[in-house]
C-alpha positions, 0 to 999 in steps of 0.5 A, a space after each residue: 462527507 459521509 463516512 459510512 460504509 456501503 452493504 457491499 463495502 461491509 460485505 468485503 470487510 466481513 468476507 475478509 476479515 472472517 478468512 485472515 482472522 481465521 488463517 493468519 495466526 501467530 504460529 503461522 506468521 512464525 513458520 514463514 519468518 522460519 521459512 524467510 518466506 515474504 509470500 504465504 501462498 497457501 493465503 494467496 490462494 484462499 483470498 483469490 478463490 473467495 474473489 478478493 484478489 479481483 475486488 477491482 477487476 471488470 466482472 468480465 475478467 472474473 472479477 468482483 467490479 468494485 473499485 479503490 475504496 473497496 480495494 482500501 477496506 481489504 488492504 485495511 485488514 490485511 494491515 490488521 493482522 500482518 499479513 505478508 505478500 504482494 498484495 497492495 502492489 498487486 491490487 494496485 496494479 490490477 486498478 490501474 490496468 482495469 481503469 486505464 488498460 486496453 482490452 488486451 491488456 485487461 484480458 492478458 493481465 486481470 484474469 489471471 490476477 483474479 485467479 491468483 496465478 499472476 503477482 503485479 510490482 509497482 515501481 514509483 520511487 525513482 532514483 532521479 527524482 523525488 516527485 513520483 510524478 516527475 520521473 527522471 526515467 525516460 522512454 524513446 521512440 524505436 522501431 519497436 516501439 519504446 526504450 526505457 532507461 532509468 531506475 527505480 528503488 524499493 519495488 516490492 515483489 520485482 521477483 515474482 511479478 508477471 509484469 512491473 508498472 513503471 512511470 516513464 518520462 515520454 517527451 512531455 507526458 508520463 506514461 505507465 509502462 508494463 516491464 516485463 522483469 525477465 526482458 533483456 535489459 532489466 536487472 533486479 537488484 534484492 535488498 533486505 527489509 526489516 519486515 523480512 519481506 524483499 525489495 529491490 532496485 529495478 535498473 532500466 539500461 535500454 530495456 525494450 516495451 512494446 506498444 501493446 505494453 503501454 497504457 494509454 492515456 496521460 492521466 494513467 500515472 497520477 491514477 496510480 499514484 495517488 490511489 497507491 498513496 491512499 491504499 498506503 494510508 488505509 493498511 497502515 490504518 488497520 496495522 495501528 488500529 489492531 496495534 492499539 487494540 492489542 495494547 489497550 487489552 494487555 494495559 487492563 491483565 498486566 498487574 503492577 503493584 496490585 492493580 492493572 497499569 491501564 488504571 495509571 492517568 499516565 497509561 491512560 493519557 498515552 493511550 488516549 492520545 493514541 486513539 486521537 490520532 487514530 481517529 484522526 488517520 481514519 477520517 484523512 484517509 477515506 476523505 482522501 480515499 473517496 476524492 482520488 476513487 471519484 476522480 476529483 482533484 486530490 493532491 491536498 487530500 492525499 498529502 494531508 493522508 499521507 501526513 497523518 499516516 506516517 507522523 500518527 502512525 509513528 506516534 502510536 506504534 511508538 506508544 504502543 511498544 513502550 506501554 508493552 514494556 519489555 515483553 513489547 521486544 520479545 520477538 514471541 510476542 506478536 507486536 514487534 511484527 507491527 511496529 515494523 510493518 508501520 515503520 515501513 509504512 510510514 516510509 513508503 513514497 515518503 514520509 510526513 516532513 515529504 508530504 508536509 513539503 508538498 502540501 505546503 507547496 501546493 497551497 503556496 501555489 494557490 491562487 486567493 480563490 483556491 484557497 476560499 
């Protein structure tokens, strides 16, 4: 595999990591907690006006055309600087309608996504079941055209999205569903996070969707799914790889006993293991990155990602906080905002003990051959 980055995969790094180093500072991140604000719309703005909201969208629907390996490098440097905001949901939900929409659904949703005038909500985590791709929320048939019933937990952004992508149980398929969070129907319950951004429980008590509002295609779920998990892995990247650039800079100022504590073997140690597990989340994450965008089979390579994301980034921001020592929870200091930000990570769609199960599960399931 190769593990280079195209031109145009290098152009979106540098676009975007020359605006976020720029615009995210300290000193902002510290107005929006003051603000208790989860969604810096002055960034919002900035990143839609340079195209990078719309990396996925179809140049016809005023987007840049690219695909989920970009989406993952942009994701990668948000991580690296904290940034809060809707933005891995709603560069996840644009995928999917680009990939797996109508026309209309591309035309109504996509524009004002590349705009930046419309915020997307994924709703994956359901309260019946723990396999995302076997939903316990169903959809039935009316004269309308369906009935969602259901609940879904941990949906990030329910609040301010246009629309929430919900996977439903219909008959003997899963499909995805496009839930308007203001319809008769749909109630939205706000629960506080450690990152200070909301989430909230999305409960579906005969919630109406109509044909328009559902995408075609029995694959649609798995597509989210996966390229969401991945998009996880590649954020989390950036936030332990900045985490680990931040510590190894403060281990070579801070003086103990005359000398700096990056020249203690047992400092060094620490932080060398760090970095193997850095590497080893880089490497788990764009294999399984490159597999899910090209459409090929992926459910080892996602599981393995997803291990490596939530068990290696634990180990590092752990490491990193303690090698701060106790300026690592002085809330001025900037690195207790990646510790969170890992944590929650680490969590979302489950953490390395849920995908470590599958994966076991998937090779158990596999024939001699499969496993050749």
């Amino acid at each position: 595999m190769d593990f280079q980055f195209s031109d145009d995969q290098n152009a979106v790094r540098d676009l975007a990591r020359g605006i976020l180093e720029k615009e995210v500072t300290v000193e902002r991140l510290k107005r929006l907690e003051r603000e208790d604000s989860a969604h810096d719309r002055a960034l919002w703005a900035t990143l839609a006006e340079v195209g990078l909201l719309g990396l996925a969208i179809p140049a016809e629907h005023d987007g840049m055309a690219l695909g989920l390996q970009e989406v993952c490098i942009f994701l990668l440097e948000l991580g690296r600087v904290a940034a809060p905001g809707p933005f891995l949901p709603t560069l996840l939900g644009s995928l999917a309608i680009a990939l797996d929409g109508t026309e209309a659904q591309k035309r109504d949703w996509l524009v004002p996504v590349a705009g930046g005038d419309c915020v997307l909500a994924l709703a994956l985590v359901d309260a019946e079941s723990s396999d995302p791709l076997r939903p316990g929320t169903r959809a039935e048939r009316d004269g309308r055209g369906w009935v969602l019933t259901g609940t879904k937990h941990w949906v990030s952004a329910a609040d301010l999205a246009g629309r929430i992508l919900v996977p439903a149980r219909a008959g003997d398929d899963i499909l995805v569903f496009l839930v308007d969070p203001a319809a008769a129907g749909v109630t939205l319950a706000v629960h506080g996070t450690s990152t200070a951004e909301t989430a909230f429980t999305v409960t579906l008590a005969g919630a109406h969707v109509a044909d328009a509002d559902v995408l075609p295609g029995t694959d649609a779920a798995r597509h989210l799914y996966e390229s969401t998990l991945v998009a996880h892995c590649a954020m989390q990247l950036g936030v332990c790889e900045r985490a680990l650039d931040m510590t190894a800079r403060y281990v070579r100022e801070r003086l103990q006993f005359g000398v700096p504590i990056g020249s203690f073997q047992a400092v060094q140690h620490r932080a060398a293991d760090c970095f193997i597990d850095l590497e080893s989340m880089r490497w788990t994450t764009w294999r399984a990155v490159e597999r899910v965008a090209d459409g090929l089979p992926s459910t080892r390579e996602c599981a393995v990602a997803k291990f490596w994301s939530a068990e290696g980034g634990a180990r590092i921001l752990a490491a990193c906080q303690h090698l701060h020592g106790g300026i690592g929870v002085d809330l001025d200091y900037p690195i207790h905002r990646y510790f969170l930000r890992s944590k929650a990570l680490e969590l979302a769609l489950g953490g390395a003990t849920t995908h470590l199960v599958r994966l076991g599960r998937d090779l158990a399931n596999s024939s001699p051959a499969e496993l050749a």
